[in-house]
C-alpha positions in Angstrom: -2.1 26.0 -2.7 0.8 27.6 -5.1 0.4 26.4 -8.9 3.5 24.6 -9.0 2.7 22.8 -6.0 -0.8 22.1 -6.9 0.8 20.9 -10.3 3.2 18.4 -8.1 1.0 16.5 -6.2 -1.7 16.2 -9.4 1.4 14.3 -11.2 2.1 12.4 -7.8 -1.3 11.7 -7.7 -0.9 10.4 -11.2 1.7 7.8 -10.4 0.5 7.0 -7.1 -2.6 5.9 -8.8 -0.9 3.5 -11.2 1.0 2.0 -8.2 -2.1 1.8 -6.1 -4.0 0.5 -9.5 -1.1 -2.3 -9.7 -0.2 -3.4 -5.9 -4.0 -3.0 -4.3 -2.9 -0.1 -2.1 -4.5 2.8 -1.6 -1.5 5.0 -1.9 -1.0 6.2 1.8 2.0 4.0 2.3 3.2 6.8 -0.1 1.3 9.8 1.1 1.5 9.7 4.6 5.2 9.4 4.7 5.7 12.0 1.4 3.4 14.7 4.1 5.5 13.6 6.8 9.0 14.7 4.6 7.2 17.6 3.8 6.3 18.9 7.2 2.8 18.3 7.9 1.9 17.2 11.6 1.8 13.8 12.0 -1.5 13.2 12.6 -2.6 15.1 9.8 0.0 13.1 7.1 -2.2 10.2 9.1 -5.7 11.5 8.0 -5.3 12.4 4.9 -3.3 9.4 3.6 -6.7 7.6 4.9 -8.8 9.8 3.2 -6.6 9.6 -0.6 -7.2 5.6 0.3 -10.9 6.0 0.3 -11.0 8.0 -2.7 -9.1 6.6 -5.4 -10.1 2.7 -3.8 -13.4 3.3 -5.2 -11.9 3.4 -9.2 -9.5 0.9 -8.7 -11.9 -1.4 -7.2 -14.3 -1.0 -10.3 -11.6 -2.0 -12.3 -9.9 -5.1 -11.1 -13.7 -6.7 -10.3 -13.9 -6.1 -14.5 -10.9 -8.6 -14.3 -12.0 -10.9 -12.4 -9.5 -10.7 -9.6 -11.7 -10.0 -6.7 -12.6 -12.6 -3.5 -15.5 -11.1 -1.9 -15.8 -13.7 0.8 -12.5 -12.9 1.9 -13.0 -9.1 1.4 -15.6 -9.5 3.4 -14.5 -11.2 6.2 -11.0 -8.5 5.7 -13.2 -5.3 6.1 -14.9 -6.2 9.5 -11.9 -7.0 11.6 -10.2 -4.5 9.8 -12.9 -1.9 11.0 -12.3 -3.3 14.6 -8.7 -2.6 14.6 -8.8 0.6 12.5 -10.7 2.2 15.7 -8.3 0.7 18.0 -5.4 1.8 16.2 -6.4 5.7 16.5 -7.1 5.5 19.8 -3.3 4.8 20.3 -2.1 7.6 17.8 -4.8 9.8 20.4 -2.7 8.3 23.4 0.5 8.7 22.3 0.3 12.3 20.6 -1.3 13.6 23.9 2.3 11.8 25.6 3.8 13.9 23.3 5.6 11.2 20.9 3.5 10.4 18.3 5.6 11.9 15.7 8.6 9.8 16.6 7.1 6.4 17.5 4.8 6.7 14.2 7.6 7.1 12.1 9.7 4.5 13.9 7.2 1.8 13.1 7.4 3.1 9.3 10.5 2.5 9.0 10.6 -1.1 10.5 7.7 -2.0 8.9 8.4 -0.8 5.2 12.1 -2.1 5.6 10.8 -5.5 6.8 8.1 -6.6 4.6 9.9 -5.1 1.7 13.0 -7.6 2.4 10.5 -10.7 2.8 9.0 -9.9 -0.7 12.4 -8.9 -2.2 13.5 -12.4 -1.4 10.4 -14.0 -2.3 10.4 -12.2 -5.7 14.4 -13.0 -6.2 14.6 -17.2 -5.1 13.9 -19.5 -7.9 10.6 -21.5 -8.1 10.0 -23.7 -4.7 12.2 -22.1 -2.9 10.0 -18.6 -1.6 8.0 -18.4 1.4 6.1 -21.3 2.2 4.5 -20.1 5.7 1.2 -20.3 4.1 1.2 -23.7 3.9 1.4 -24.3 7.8 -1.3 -21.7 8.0 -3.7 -23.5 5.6 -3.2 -27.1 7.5 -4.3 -25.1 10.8 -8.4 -27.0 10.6 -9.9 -24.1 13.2 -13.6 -24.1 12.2 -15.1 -22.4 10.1 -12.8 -22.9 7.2 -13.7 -21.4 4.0 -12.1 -22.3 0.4 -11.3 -19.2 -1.6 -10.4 -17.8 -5.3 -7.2 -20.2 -5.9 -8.4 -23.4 -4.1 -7.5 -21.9 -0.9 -9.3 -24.0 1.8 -7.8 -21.8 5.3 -9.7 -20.9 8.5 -12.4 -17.7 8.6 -11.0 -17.4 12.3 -6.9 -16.7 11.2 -8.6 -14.4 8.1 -10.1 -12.2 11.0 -7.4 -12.5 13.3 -5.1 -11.2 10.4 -7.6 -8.6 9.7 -7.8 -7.1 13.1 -3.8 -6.8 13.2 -3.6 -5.0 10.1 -6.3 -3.1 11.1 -5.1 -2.2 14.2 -1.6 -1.5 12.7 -3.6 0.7 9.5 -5.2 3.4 12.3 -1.9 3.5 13.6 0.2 4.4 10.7 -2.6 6.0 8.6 -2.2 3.3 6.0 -5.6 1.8 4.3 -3.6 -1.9 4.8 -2.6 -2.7 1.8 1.7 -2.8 2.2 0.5 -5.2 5.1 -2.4 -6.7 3.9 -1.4 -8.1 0.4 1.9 -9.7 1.5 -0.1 -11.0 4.4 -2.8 -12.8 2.3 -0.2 -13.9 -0.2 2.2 -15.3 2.4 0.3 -16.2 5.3 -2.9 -17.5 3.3 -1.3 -18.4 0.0 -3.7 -16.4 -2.0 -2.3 -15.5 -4.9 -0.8 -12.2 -6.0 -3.0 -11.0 -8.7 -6.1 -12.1 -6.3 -4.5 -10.8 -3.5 -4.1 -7.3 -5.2 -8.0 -6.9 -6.2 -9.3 -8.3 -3.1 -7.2 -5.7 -0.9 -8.5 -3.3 -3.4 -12.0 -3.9 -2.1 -11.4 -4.0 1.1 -9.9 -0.6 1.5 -12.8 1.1 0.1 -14.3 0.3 2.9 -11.9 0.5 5.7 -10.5 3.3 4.0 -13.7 5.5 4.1 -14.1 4.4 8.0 -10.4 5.1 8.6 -10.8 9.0 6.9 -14.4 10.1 8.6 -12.6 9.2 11.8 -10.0 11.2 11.4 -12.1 13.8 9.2 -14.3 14.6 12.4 -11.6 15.6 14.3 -10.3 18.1 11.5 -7.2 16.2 10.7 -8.0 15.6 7.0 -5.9 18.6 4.8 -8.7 18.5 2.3 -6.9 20.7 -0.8 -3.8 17.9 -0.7 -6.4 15.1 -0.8 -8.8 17.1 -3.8 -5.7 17.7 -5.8 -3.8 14.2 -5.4 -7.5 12.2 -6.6 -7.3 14.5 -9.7 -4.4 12.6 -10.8 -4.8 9.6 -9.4 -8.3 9.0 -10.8 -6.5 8.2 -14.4 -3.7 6.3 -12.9 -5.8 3.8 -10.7 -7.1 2.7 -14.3 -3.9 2.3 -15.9 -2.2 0.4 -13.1 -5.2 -2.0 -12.8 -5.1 -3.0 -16.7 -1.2 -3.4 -15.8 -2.0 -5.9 -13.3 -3.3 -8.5 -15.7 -0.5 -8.1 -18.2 2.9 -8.7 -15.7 3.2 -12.5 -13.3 3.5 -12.6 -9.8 7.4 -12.1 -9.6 7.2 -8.7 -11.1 4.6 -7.3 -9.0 6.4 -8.7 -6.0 9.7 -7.0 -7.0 8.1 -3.5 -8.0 6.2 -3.7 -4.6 9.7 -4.2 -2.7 10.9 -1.5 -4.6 8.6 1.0 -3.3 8.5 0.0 0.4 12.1 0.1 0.6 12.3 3.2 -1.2 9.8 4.4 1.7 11.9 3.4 4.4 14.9 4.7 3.6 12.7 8.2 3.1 11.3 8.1 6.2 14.6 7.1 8.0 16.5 9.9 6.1 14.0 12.5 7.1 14.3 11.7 10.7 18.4 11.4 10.9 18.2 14.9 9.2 15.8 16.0 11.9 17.9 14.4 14.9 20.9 15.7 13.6 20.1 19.5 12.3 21.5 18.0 8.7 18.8 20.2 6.3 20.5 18.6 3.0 18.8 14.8 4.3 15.2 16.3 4.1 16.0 16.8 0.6 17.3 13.8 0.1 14.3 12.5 1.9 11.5 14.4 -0.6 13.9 12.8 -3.8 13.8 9.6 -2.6 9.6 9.5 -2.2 9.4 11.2 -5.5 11.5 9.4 -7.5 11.2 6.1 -6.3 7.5 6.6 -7.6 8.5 7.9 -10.9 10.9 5.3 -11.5 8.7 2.5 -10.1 5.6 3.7 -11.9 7.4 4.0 -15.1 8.7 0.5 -14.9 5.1 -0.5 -14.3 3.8 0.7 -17.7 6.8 0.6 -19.8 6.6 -3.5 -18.2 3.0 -3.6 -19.1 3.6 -2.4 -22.8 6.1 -4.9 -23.1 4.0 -8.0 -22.1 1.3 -6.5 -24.9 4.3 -6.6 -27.4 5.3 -10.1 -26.3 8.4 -9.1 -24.7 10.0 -8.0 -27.9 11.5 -5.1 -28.6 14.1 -2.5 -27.2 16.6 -3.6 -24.8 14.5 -2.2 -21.9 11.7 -4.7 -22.6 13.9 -7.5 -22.7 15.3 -6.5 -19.4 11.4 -6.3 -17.8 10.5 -9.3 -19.0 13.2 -11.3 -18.9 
């Protein structure tokens, strides 16, 4: 790799680390698509967002456990469906790239998926108290043995946890995602397991799936090992800051930062491919900005946020903007 690209993806590494550190996800909802912008065969951006998952899980994980913001029955229960569904899910990546359209249909679902999500937990983060998303509740009253009660005084059914965690799964081999832009809205909003819970837990569990997720895809030589090597030296430090962050912000902030960045993902993605369709070279640019500096801005809001809280919300104007 060139210096100044090597240089690049250690500082994206950096801030993807303090946004993985801070939502519970790995990253790859931000690598895999960043590769995609930037050329790299689709199944490749696949492998080796999967493998940056595994890699920089493992510090993260540490960290929010030191919290206190970890459920390990619901981790556990999380990782084996997810494991399931993981295998499933590259099998269909296999099928369709041998059809000859996984580059189209994978990015396709990227786009749908970041958009939508990022909408649900825009609005959830924006409505005033009582009036979010109360799906969770309907899920909880659902008595299909054997129910478990969780971090939160969560009482919900093992059965629904699996059957959520094979989906994800299914839907994390797919897009090369170690489930957490799916996972943690999905535990917050359809088990009612709250956000700063919901971030450490999925933290765990990708760890795991992760490192399943990357030797599968490692085997086959779809893993581009110097973008992974260079993107953990930079993430190793953020994971740490972004977990400490965590602790310091409510619920309503993460939620909005997190719909930030899918959106911001979406719109990448999307631009990418009208640029492609169209032969317009200026939107793949635009595309490679967006990723970028969605992250920097995001990430910067994180810490800047997290300073605040430590100050007690006084300050410069910019604090009393965060944490107002």
């Amino acid at each position: 790799m060139e210096p100044t690209m090597l240089a690049l993806f250690v500082v994206f590494g950096l801030l993807i680390g303090i946004l993985f550190g801070f939502f519970g996800m790995g990253g790859s909802f931000l690598v895999t698509p960043a590769l995609l912008v930037m050329g790299y065969p689709s199944r490749v951006a696949v492998g080796s967002g999967l493998a940056f998952v595994f890699g920089t899980s493992v510090i993260g994980a540490l960290r929010h456990r030191d919290h206190g913001q970890v459920d390990y029955k619901l981790a556990g229960i999380m990782i084996v469906a997810m494991t399931v569904g993981i295998e499933v899910g590259k099998r269909v990546v296999d099928t369709l790239h041998a059809a000859g359209s996984a580059d189209l249909v994978i990015s396709v679902t990227y786009v749908g998926l970041l958009a939508a999500v990022g909408l649900v937990t825009l609005r959830d983060a924006w409505s005033e108290a009582g009036s979010g998303v109360d799906f969770s509740e309907r899920v909880q009253a659902l008595e299909i043995p054997p129910m478990v009660t969780l971090r939160g005084d969560v009482r919900v059914s093992a059965t629904l946890i699996a059957a959520l965690g094979l989906v994800v799964g299914i839907l994390s081999g797919f897009l090369g995602v170690g489930g957490g832009f799916l996972l943690m809205p999905a535990m917050m909003y359809g088990l009612g397991v709250p956000a700063a819970i919901a971030v450490g837990t999925d933290i765990l569990q990708i760890t795991l799936s992760g490192a399943y997720g990357a030797f599968v895809y490692a085997k086959d030589g779809l893993v581009a090992l110097p973008v992974v090597a260079t993107l953990l030296l930079g993430s190793a430090l953020g994971a740490r800051i972004g977990a400490g962050a965590t602790s310091l912000v409510d619920d309503d902030e993460i939620k909005g930062y997190f719909a930030a960045m899918l959106l911001a993902g979406s719109l990448a993605v999307a631009t990418k491919h009208v640029g492609s369709a169209y032969g317009i070279e200026a939107l793949a640019t635009v595309s490679v900005a967006l990723i970028f500096g969605a992250t920097v801005l995001v990430s910067g809001a994180v810490v800047l946020a997290a300073v605040c809280r430590l100050r007690d919300g006084h300050g410069d104007t910019w604090c009393r903007l965060l944490t107002s």
